[in-house]
N, C-alpha and C positions, 0 to 999 in steps of 0.2 A: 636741392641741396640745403637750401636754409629749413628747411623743414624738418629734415633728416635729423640737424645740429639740433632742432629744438628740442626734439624727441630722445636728442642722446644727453642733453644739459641735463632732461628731467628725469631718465633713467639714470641718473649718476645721482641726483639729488635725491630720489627716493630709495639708492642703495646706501646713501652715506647715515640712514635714521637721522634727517636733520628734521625729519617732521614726525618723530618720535615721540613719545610718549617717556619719560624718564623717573626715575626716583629723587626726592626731594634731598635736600640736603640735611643734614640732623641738625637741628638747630645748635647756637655756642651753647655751654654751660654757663649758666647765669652764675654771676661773683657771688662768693662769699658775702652776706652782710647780714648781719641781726635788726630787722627792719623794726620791730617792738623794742629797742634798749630798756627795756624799763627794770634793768637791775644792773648795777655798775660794773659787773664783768662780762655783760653784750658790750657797754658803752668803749673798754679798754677794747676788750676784741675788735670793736670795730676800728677802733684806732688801727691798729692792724690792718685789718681788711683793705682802709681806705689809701696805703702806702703800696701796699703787694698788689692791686688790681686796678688801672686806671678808671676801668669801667666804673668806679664806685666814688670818682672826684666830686661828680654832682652831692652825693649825699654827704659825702665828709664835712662840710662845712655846718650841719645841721649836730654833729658832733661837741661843738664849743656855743659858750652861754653868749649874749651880744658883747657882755663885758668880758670875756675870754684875754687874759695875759702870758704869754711866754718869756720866762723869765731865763736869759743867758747864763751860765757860769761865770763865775766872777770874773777867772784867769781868761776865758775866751774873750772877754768884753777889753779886758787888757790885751791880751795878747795880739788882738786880731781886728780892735777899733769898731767892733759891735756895738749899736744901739743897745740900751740894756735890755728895752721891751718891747714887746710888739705884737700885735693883734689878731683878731680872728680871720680879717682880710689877707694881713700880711702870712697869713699862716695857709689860706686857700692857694693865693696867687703865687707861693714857694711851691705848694706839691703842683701843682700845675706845671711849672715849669721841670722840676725833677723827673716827674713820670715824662714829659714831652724828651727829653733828654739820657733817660735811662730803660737799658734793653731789659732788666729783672729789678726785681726792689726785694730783700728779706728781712725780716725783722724778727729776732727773738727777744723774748720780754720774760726774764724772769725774776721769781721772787727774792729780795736779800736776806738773807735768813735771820740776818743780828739785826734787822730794824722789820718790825711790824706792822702792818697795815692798821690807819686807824676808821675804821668802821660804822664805830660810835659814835662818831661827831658830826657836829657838818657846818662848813662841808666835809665829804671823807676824805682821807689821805693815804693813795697808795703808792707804796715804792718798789721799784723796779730798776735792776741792772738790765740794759739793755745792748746789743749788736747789731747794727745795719748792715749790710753789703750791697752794695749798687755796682750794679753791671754795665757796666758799657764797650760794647765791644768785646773786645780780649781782658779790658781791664775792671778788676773789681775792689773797691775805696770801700774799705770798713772802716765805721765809727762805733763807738764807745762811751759809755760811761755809766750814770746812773742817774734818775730822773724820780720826782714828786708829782704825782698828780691830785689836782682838788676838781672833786666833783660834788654838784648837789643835783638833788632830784627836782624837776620841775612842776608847774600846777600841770602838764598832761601826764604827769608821770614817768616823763624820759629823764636819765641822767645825764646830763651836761657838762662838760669840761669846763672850768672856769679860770683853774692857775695851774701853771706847767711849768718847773721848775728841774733844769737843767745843770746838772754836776759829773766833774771831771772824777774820771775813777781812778783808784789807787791801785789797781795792778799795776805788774809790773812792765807789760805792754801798754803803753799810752797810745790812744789811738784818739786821733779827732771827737768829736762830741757830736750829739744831736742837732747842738745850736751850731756847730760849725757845719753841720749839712746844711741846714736852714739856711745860714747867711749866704754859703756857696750860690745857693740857688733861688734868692731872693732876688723880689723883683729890681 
């Protein structure tokens, strides 16, 4: 009888294909990210990238210069008891926690048509009205406003984030800012 049972375990195991041969699984699709930035709208795109796909925390930080500053809105710093600045660290260890706590992240970044990107200089200074939406759950927190970034190019030829400058917009919807995401989700 115990034999029988042997012979019936192993006809069951070799009808279930558990000693099969199968297809692999298709690898993820690797993130979004401009791994050469070495022109300042990889270096903005990656901005981007490194908010909408957690997978790309590691490199985000390679994004901003050592001396990188985040510079709050004036009214948020009043309003809300905000630090005025704060650094390349305090700026990793925020999306760290944001993406740990958020189901989606989106970001559109567009140009403001009455103030001009300056190019020419350097560092350069671009400007951009921006919208966040952060997912969680059922619920989704948009921010707002509009934002300065300086960037220079470095001796390997990446651009670098240096100053980041944070402003409340004037539409007629107010909605939280940048720097009120940041502080939300600072360490």
């Amino acid at each position: 009888m115990r034999k029988f049972i042997q012979i019936l375990v192993l006809v069951l195991l070799c009808g279930c294909e558990i000693f099969s041969l199968r297809e692999a699984d298709p690898p993820d699709k690797p993130p979004l990210w401009n791994n050469f930035y070495t022109t300042w709208e990889l270096t903005r795109q990656n901005l981007e990238y490194g908010y909408e796909d957690e997978r790309n925390l590691v490199k985000y930080g390679g994004l901003f210069s050592s001396n990188f500053q985040f510079y709050f809105s004036q009214q948020d710093i009043i309003d809300y008891n905000i630090n005025e600045v704060w650094t390349r660290n305090n700026e990793i260890d925020m999306l760290y926690n944001l993406q740990s706590m958020a189901d989606s992240i989106g970001i559109e970044l567009e140009t403001i048509h009455d103030q001009n990107d300056d190019v020419q200089s350097t560092p350069i200074k671009l400007y951009r009205s921006y919208k966040i939406k952060v997912k969680k759950g059922s619920t989704i927190d948009t921010y707002a406003g509009k934002m300065e970034l300086q960037m220079v190019q470095d001796e390997d030829g990446y651009w670098r984030i240096t100053k980041w400058y944070d402003y409340r917009s004037s539409s007629p919807i107010i909605y939280p800012t940048w720097g009120k995401l940041k502080n939300e989700y600072s360490v």
